[in-house]
Each structure stands twice: as structure tokens, then as C-alpha cells.
C-alpha positions as CSV (number, residue, x, y, z in Angstrom):
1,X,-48.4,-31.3,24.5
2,X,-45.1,-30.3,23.3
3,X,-44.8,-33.7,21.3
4,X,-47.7,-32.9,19.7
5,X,-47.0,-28.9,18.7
6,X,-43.9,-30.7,17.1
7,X,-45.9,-33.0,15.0
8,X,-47.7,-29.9,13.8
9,X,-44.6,-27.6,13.1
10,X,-43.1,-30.8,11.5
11,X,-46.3,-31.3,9.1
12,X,-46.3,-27.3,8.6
13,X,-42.8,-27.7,6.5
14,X,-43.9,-30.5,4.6
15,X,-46.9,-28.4,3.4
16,X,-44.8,-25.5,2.9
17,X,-42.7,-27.5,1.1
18,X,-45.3,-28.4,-1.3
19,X,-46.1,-24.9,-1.7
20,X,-49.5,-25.4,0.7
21,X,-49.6,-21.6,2.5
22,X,-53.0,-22.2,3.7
23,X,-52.4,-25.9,5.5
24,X,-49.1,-24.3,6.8
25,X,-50.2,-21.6,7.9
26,X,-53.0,-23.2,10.2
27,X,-50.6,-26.2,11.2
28,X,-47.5,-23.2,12.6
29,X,-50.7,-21.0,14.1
30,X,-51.3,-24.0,16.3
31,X,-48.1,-25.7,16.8
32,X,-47.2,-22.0,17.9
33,X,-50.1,-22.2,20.2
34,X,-49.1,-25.1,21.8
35,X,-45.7,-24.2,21.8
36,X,-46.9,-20.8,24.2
37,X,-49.3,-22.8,26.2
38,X,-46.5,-25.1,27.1
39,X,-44.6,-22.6,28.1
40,X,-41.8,-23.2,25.0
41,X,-42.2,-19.4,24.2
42,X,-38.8,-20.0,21.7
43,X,-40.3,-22.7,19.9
44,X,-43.6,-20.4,19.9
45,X,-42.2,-17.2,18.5
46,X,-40.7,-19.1,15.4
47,X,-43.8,-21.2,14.7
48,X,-46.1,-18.0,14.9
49,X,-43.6,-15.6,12.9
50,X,-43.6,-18.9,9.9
51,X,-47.6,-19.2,10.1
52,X,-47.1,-14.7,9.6
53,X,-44.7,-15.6,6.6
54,X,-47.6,-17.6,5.1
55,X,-50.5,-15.5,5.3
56,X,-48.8,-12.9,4.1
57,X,-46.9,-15.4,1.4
58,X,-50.5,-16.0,0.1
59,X,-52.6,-13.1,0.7
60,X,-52.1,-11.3,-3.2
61,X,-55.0,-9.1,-2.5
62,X,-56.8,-10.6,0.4
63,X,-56.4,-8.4,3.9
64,X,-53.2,-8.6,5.5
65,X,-54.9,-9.3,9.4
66,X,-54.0,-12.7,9.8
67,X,-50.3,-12.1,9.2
68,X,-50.5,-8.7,11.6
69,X,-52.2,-10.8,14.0
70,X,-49.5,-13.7,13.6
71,X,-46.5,-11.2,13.7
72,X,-47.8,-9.4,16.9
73,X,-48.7,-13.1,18.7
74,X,-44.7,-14.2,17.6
75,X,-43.3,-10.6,18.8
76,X,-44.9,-11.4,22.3
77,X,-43.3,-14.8,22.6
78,X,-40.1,-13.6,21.4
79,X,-40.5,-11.0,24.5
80,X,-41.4,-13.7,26.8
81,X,-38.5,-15.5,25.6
82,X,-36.0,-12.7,26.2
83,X,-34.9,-12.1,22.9
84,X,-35.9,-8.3,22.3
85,X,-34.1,-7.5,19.0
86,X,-35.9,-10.5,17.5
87,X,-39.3,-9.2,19.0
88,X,-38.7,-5.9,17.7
89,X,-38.2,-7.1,14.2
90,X,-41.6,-8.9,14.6
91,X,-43.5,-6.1,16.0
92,X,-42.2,-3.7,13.0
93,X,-43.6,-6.3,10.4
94,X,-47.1,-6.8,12.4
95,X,-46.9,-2.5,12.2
96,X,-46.2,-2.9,8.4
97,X,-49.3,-5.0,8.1
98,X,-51.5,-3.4,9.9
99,X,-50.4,0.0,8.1
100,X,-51.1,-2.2,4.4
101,X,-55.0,-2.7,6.4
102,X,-55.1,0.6,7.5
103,X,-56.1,-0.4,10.7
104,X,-53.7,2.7,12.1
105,X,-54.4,2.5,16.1
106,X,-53.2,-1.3,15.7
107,X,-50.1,-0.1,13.7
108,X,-49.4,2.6,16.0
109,X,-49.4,0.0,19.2
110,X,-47.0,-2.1,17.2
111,X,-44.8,0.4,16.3
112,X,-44.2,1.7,19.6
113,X,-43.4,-2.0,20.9
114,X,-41.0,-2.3,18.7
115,X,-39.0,1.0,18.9
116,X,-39.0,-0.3,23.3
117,X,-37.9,-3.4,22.4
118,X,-35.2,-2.2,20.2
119,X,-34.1,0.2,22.7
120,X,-34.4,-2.3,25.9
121,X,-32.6,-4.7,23.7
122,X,-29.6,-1.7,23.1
123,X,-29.6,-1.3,27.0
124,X,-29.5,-4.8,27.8
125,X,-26.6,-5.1,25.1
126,X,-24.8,-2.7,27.0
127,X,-25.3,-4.0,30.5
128,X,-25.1,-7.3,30.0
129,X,-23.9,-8.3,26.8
130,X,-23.2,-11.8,27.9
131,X,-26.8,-13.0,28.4
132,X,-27.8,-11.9,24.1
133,X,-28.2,-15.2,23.8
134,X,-32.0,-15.6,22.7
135,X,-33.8,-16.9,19.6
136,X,-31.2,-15.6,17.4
137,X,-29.0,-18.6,18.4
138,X,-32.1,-20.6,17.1
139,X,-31.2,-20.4,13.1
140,X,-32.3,-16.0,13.3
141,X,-29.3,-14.1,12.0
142,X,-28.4,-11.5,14.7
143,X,-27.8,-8.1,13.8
144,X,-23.9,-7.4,13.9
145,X,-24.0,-3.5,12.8
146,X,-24.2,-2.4,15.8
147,X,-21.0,-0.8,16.7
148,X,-20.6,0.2,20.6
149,X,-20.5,3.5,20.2
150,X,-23.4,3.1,17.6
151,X,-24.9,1.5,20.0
152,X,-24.7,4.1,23.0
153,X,-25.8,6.7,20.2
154,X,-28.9,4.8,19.4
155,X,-29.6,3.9,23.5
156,X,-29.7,7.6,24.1
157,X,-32.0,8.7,20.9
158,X,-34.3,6.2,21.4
159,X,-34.4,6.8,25.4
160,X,-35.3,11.0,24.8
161,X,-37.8,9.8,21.7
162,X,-39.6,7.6,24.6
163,X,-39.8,9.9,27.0
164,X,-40.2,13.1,25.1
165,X,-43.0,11.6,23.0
166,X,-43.0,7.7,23.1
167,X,-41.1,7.3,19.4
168,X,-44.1,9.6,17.8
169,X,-47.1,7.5,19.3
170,X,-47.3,8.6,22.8
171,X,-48.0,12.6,22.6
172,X,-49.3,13.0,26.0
173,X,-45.6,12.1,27.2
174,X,-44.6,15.4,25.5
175,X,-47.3,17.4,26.9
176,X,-46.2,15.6,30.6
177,X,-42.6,16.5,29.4
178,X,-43.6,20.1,29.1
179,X,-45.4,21.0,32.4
180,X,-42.0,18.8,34.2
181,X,-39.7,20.9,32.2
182,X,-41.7,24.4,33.8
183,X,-42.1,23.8,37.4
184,X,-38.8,22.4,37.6
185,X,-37.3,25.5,35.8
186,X,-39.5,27.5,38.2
187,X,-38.3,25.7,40.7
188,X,-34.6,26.7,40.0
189,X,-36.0,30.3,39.0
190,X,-36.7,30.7,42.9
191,X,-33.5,30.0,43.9
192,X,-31.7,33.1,41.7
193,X,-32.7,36.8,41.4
194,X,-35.2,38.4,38.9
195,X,-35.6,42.2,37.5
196,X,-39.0,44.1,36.7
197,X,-38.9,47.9,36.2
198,X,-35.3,48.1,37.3
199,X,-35.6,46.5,40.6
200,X,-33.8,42.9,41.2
201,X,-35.8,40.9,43.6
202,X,-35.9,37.3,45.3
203,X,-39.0,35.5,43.1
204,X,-42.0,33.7,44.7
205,X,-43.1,30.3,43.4
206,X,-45.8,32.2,41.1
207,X,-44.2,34.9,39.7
208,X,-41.0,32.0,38.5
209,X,-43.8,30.1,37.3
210,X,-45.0,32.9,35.2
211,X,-41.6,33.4,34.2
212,X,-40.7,29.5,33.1
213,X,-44.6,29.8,30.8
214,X,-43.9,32.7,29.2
215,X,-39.7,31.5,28.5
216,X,-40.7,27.6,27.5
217,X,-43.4,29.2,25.2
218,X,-40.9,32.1,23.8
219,X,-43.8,34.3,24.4
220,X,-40.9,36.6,26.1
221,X,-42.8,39.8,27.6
222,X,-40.0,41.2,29.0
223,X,-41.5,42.3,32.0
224,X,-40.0,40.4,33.9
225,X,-36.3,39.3,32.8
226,X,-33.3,36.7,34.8
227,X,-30.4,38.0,36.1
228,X,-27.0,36.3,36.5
229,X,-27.4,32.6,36.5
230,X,-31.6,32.4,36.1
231,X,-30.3,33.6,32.5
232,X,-28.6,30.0,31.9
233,X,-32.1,28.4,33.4
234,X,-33.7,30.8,30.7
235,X,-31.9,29.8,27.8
236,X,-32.1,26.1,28.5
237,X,-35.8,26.3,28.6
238,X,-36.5,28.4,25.3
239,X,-34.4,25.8,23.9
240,X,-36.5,23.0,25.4
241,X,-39.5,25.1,24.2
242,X,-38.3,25.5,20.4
243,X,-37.5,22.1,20.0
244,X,-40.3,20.5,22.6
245,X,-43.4,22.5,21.4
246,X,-43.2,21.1,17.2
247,X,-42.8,18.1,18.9
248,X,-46.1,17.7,20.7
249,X,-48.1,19.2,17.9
250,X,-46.7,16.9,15.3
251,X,-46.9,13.5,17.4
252,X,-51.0,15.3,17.7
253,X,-51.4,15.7,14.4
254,X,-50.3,11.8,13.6
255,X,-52.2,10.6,16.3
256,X,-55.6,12.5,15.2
257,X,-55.0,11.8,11.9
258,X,-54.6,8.2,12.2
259,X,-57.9,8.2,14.3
């Protein structure tokens, strides 16, 4: 089986040497193919990422589905293989594609692949920077930008974009990130001391609760105001709440606008 998916890859290059997109195209789809049913998911990623390289070599004006298609099949054998920053670089050029066919749910899948893969790659990097070794090694010109304190940097903003709001495609996680943020501040809110009409008092669950909705939404009543150290949870949350809030309704508006 693997004999045979290099017969294919080997025919592939001679037709793409003689300029043949279409017959190398079909030849790297299926030596890729083979490659991933044999378990060779190296072998597999580069043979599917070539056959992308020639649909989209070829297409001029014809749809650009083939290639996504191609991309997104390489990306997941580059994944399998281990080798996440190469994945990621395939997953952003099956987005690209799919974006050019404006087939936007498709685009927003790959997309968010890629920004995790990118970011699992930067932890991994950090962790355990003597295992990088993936397709890279294979002839695919690793990325040496990154710095480690560029890295760390990155590792953190693209660790809050996934949870806040899954990199701009995920805006339920910001909604989930909201209601978190308020009953653990409400939480905290029970442990401190409020004031309403001049009286300081130990809260219940419901009235912090009504406290941490009205301070996250910087609605601010003032009927009910923190005292001493509740004031730090306070500002902490309006913060959350100014920055949080645009956050959801942005990632909302892509994601209905792309549907």
C-alpha cells in the first residue's frame, strides 16, 4: 500500500513537472489517501497540501472547493502527525479558500483550528521544545520568529481569545465566560460587607448576585454599593464587563452575519 501511494506521489511530480495541475492533482489526492490509510500521516499531509497547491494552481475562475477541501484533509494529517504549526498553516489556507467560495461556516471551522493549533503548537514549544520535531524536518521551512518571550506573549493572547470567545468563532464561550465571571464575583461578594441606605450588612447569595449583574453590566444603581475590599471585586468586574460585553456582541454579529 505504501509502495504504491509512492508510485502515485512519484507520477504526481512528473506531471507537475510538465505543467499537468489536473493529473497531479488527482495522482497527490490519492497518494495522500493512501499515505493516511496506511497510517504514514507525514507522507499524507504533504501529498494532500501539493494536490491543494494544484487545484488552486489551476482553478483561474473555477470554485476554490477542492483546494479547501485538500488543505483541510492535509491540516488533519499534519495534526495526526504532531506537527501543529504546520497544520495550522494548512488550516489558515483551507479558511482562505473557503472565504474566496464564501462558504463562511466552513471558513469559520477552519479558522478556529488553526488559531488552536497555533496556540497548542506555542504551548508545546514551551513545554517541550525538544520533541518540535514534525513535518517541518521533512523539506517545510519552520518558523524561526518566534522569540521566547514572543512566544509566552502569543501563548497567553491566544489562550484568553479561546476561552473568552474561541479566537472570534466561538461566541457562546463569551456568553459562558460572562455568567462564570458573575457567580464567582458573587461568590466573593458574600464573603465581604455591603451598604444600602447607610446600613453595612453581611450579603446573601441573592442580593451579591444582584450586585455582581448590575456591576458586570455597569448598569450601577447605587442602591446597593461594596465596602472595603468588595470594592476591589467591583472594579475587577466592571472592567471584565467593559471589555467582555463588545466582545460577545461582536463575535454575534460575525457569526449571524456569516450565517
Amino acid at each position: 500500500m505504501k509502495k504504491e501511494a509512492r508510485i502515485l506521489e512519484k507520477e504526481a511530480h512528473d506531471f507537475l513537472a510538465q505543467g499537468c495541475t489536473d493529473e497531479a492533482y488527482e495522482l497527490f489526492r490519492k497518494a495522500g489517501e493512501a499515505y493516511a490509510g496506511n497510517g504514514a500521516h507525514k507522507e499524507a499531509a504533504l501529498c494532500l497540501a501539493s494536490a491543494a497547491s494544484c487545484w488552486a494552481a489551476q482553478s483561474g475562475e473555477r470554485m476554490f472547493h477542492n483546494s479547501s477541501l485538500a488543505y483541510e484533509a492535509a491540516a488533519r494529517e499534519a495534526e495526526a502527525a504532531g506537527d501543529l504549526e504546520y497544520a495550522s498553516v494548512l488550516y489558515r489556507q483551507a479558511a482562505i479558500n473557503f472565504e474566496r467560495d464564501m462558504e463562511f461556516l466552513s471558513f469559520s471551522d477552519s479558522f478556529y483550528k488553526s488559531r488552536e493549533c497555533l496556540r497548542r503548537f506555542l504551548v508545546r514549544s514551551l513545554i517541550m521544545p525538544q520533541k518540535m520535531d514534525g513535518i517541518s524536518a521533512a523539506g517545510i521551512k519552520r518558523d524561526e520568529s518566534y522569540g521566547l518571550l514572543k512566544r509566552v506573549v502569543l501563548c497567553i493572547s491566544l489562550t484568553f481569545s479561546s476561552l473568552i470567545w474561541g479566537h472570534g468563532e466561538r461566541p457562546a464561550r463569551t456568553f459562558y465566560s460572562v455568567v462564570f465571571m458573575i457567580f464567582v464575583s458573587a461568590i466573593l461578594y458574600t464573603q465581604g460587607h455591603l451598604i444600602e441606605n447607610g446600613i453595612i450588612f453581611k450579603p446573601d447569595f441573592f442580593q451579591a448576585l444582584y450586585l455582581s449583574v448590575i456591576t458586570i453590566a455597569t448598569v450601577g444603581y447605587g442602591d446597593i454599593t461594596p465596602v472595603g475590599a468588595a470594592r476591589l471585586i467591583a472594579i475587577a468586574e466592571a472592567l471584565c464587563g467593559i471589555f467582555i460585553v463588545p466582545v460577545f456582541i461582536v463575535g454575534l454579529s460575525r457569526k449571524f452575519l456569516r450565517t
